[in-house]
C-alpha positions in Angstrom: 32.7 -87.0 142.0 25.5 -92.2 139.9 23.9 -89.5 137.7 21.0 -89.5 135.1 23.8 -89.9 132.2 25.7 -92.2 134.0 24.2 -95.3 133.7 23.3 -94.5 129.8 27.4 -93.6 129.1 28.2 -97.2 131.3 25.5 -98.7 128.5 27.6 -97.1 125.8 30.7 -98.0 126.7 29.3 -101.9 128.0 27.8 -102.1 124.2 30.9 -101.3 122.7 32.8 -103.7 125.3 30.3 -106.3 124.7 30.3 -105.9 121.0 34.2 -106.7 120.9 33.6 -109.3 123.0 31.0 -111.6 120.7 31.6 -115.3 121.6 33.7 -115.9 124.3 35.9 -118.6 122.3 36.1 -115.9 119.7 40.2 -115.3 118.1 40.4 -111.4 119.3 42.4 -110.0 116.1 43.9 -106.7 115.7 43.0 -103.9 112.9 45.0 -104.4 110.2 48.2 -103.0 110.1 48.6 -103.7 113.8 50.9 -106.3 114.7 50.1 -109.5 116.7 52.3 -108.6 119.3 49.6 -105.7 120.4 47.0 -108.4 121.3 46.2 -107.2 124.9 43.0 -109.7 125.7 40.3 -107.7 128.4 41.1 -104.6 130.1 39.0 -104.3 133.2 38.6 -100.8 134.2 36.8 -98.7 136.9 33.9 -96.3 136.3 33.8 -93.8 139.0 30.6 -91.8 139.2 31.2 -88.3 137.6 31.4 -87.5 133.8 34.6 -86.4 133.6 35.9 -89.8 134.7 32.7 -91.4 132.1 34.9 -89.2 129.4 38.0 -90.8 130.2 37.3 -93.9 129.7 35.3 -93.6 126.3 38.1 -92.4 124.8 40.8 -94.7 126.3 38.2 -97.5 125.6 37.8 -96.0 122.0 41.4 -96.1 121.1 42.0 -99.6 123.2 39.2 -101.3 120.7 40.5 -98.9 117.6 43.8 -98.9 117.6 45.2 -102.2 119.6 42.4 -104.7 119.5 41.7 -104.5 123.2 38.2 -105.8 124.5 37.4 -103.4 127.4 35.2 -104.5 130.6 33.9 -102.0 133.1 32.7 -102.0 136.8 31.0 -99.1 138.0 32.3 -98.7 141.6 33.4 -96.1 143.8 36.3 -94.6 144.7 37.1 -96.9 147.3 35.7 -100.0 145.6 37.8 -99.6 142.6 41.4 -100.2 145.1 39.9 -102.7 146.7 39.2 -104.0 143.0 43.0 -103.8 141.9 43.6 -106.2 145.2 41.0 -108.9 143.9 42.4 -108.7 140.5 38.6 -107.8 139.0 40.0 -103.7 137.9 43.3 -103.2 136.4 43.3 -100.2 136.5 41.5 -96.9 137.9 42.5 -93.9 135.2 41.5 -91.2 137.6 42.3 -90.9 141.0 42.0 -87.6 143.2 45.0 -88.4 146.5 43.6 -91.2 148.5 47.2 -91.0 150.6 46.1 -93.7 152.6 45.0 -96.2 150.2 48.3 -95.6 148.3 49.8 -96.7 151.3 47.5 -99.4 151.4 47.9 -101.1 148.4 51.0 -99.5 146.4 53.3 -99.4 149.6 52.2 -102.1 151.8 50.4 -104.9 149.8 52.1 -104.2 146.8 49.3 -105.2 144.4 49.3 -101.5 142.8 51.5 -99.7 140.9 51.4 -95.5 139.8 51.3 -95.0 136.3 51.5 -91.4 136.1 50.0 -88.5 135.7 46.9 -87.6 133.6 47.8 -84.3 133.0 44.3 -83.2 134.5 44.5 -80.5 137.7 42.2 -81.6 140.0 39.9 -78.7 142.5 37.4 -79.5 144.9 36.1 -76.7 146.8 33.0 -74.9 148.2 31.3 -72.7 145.5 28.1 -70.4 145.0 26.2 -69.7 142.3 27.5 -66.4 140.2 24.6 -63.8 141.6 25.5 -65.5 144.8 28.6 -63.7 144.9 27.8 -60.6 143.2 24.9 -59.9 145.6 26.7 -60.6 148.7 30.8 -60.2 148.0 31.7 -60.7 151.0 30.2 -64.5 151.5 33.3 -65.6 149.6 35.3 -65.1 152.7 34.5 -68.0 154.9 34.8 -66.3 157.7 31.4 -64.5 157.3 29.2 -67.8 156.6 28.1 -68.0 159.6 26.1 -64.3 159.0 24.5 -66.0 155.8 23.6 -69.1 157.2 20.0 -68.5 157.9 20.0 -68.2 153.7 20.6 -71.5 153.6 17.9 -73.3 155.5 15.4 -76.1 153.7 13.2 -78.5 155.4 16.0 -80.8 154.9 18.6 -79.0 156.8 16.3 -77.7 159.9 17.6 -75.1 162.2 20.7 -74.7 159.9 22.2 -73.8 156.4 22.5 -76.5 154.2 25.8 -77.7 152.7 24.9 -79.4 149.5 26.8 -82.2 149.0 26.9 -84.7 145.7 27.2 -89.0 145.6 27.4 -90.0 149.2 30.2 -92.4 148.2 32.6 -89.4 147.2 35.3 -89.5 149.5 34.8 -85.4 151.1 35.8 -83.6 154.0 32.7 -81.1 154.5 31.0 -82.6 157.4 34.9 -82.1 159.7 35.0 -79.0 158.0 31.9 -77.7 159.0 32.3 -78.6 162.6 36.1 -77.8 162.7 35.5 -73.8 161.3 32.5 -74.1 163.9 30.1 -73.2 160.7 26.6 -73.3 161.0 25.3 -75.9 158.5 24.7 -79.2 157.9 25.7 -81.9 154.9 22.8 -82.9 153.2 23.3 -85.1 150.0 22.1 -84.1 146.2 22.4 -88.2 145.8 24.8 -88.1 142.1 26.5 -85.6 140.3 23.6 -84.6 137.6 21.4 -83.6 141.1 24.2 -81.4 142.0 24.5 -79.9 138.7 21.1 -79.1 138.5 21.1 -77.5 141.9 23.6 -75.1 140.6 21.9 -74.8 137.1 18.3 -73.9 139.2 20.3 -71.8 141.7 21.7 -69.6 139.4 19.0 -69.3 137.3 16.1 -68.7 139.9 18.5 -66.5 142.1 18.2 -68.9 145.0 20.8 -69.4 147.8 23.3 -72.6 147.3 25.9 -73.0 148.9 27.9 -76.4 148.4 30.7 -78.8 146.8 32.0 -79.1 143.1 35.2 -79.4 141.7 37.0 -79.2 138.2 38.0 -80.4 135.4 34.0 -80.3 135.1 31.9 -79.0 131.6 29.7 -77.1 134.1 32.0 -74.2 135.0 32.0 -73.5 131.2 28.2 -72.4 131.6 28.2 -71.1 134.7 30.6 -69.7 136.5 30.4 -70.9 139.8 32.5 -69.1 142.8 34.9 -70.7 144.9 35.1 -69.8 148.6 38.7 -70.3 150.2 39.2 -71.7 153.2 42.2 -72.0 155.6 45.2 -72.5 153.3 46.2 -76.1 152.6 49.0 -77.0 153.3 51.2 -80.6 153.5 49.9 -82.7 156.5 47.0 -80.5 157.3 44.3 -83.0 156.4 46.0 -86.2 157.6 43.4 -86.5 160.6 39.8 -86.7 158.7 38.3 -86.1 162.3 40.0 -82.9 163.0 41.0 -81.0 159.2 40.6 -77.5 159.7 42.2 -76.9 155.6 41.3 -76.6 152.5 41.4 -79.3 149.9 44.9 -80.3 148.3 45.0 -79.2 145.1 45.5 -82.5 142.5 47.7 -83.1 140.2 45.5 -86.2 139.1 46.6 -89.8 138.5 46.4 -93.4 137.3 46.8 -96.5 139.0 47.3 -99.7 137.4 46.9 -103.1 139.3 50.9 -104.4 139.0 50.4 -108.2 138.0 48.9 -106.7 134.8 51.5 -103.7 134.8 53.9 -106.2 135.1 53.0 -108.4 132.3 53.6 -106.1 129.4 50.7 -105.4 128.4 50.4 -102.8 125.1 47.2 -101.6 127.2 48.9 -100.5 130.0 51.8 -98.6 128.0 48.9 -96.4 125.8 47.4 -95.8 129.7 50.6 -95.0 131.3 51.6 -92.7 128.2 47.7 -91.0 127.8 47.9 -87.1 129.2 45.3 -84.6 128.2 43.8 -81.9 129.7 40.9 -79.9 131.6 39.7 -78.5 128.4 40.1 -81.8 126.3 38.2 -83.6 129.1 35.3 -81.4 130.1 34.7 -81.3 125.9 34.0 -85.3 125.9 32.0 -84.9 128.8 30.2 -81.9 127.7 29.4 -84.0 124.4 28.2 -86.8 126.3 25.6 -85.3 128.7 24.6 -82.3 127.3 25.3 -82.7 123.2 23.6 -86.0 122.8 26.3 -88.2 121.7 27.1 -92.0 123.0 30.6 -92.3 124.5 31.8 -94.1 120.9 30.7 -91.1 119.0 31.9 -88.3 121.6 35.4 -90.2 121.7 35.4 -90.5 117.9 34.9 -86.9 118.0 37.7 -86.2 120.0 40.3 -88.6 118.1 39.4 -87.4 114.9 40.4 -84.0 116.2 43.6 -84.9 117.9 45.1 -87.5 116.3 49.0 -86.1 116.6 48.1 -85.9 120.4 47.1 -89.4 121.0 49.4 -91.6 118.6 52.0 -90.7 121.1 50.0 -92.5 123.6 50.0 -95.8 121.8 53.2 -98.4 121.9 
């Protein structure tokens, strides 16, 4: 789910990687008390474009550097990128993923170069949502059904003769464009460009009264400031979405996961036992996040923030 905080919270994160990473013939030692057996050399994880996934790994990066002696290394890649990244050995690991079925099949089941390594205790929602007034003016546009009557709302230049579905990061993996033509809706997918555009769209909406309709998801800090509505469509259910072409459901509901790359699963490494043992939730998630874009703290402070505050949470993590 790039934004204008994005590439500042990569910075953060890259600074404090960097800084732990001065002089590359340099002895990496662990804080004291932490025994040599710890020493876990670079961890190379994805960045996926949405701040909830920019909140994960400040604090997994924090308590990497803090607490083993890790260096930590990020790419900024999408969804798919970041798979094809555990096959080339540049990612080890991707610390949220939303489903991707196939690519699980892909690389976990047929090339065997990925590995699950459980839950992140986050509960994953995408949907379509309007903007609180949205709903209260018009109650019945939450049924799906009746879109179709509102669609003429929806028009901008950008969509022409139909309502516009707004959409976020082109490289988010979606299925609003099938579902559009598959419920026979009269709209058409027209791309914010990052998540901060989206969020904004929905910020403006709500507070200018103006028609949006279009896709978000949760855990996300937004829906703690405005309460966006979701609109159901057909019920998911197992299977249903297996053709991209021709889904006609809603999306799966996620129990959110991370994926390791399994060489460096494998190996033993102290980083991937803290990862494969890290579970938090919604609410501890969206308040990094929040902290980062909207409080004014770099992803070191906001996940200092958060550790300082949780610390009989996290030491369970660690090996």
């Amino acid at each position: 789910m790039v934004s204008r905080f994005l590439p500042r919270l990569l910075a953060a994160i890259g600074v404090a990687a960097l800084a732990g990473c001065a002089g590359s013939n340099a002895t990496i030692s662990p804080p004291p008390g932490v025994p040599e057996t710890t020493r876990c050399g670079t961890v190379n994880i994805a960045v996926n474009p949405w701040s909830g996934y920019a909140a994960n790994v400040a604090v997994i990066s924090y308590l990497l550097e803090s607490e083993l002696g890790c260096k930590v290394a990020t790419a900024e890649l999408s969804e798919t990128a970041s798979w094809a990244g555990l096959d080339d050995g540049s990612i080890d690991v991707i610390l949220e993923n939303w489903g991707h079925d196939d690519l699980k099949k892909k690389y976990i089941d047929r090339q065997k170069v990925a590995v699950e390594l459980g839950l992140t205790g986050n509960k994953g929602v995408i949907g379509w949502y309007v903007p609180p007034w949205m709903a209260k003016t018009y109650p019945d546009i939450t049924d799906w059904k009746n879109l179709n009557e509102y669609a003429d709302l929806f028009k901008t230049p950008r969509s022409g003769e139909k309502g516009q579905f707004l959409a976020g990061d082109p490289s988010f993996v979606t299925n609003d464009a099938a579902l559009i033509k598959n419920l026979k809706l009269d709209y058409t997918v027209v791309y914010s460009g990052s998540e901060d555009k989206l969020i904004a769209a929905f910020r403006k909406a709500q507070a200018d009264k103006t028609p949006l309709i279009g896709y978000f998801y949760e855990p996300q800090w937004l829906l703690s400031d405005v309460k966006l509505v979701h609109i159901p469509l057909p019920n998911y259910t197992p299977g249903c979405d297996s053709e991209p072409e021709t889904v006609a459901c809603d999306y799966q509901p996620y129990d959110l996961d991370k994926i390791g790359r399994k060489a460096w699963v494998d190996s033993g490494n102290p980083a991937a036992t803290l990862i494969k043992n890290w579970q938090w939730t919604n609410a501890d998630q969206n308040q990094v996040a929040k902290d980062m874009t909207q409080n004014g703290m770099d992803a070191e402070d906001a996940a200092k923030k958060w550790a300082d505050g949780h610390r009989t949470v996290w030491e369970k993590w660690l090996p």
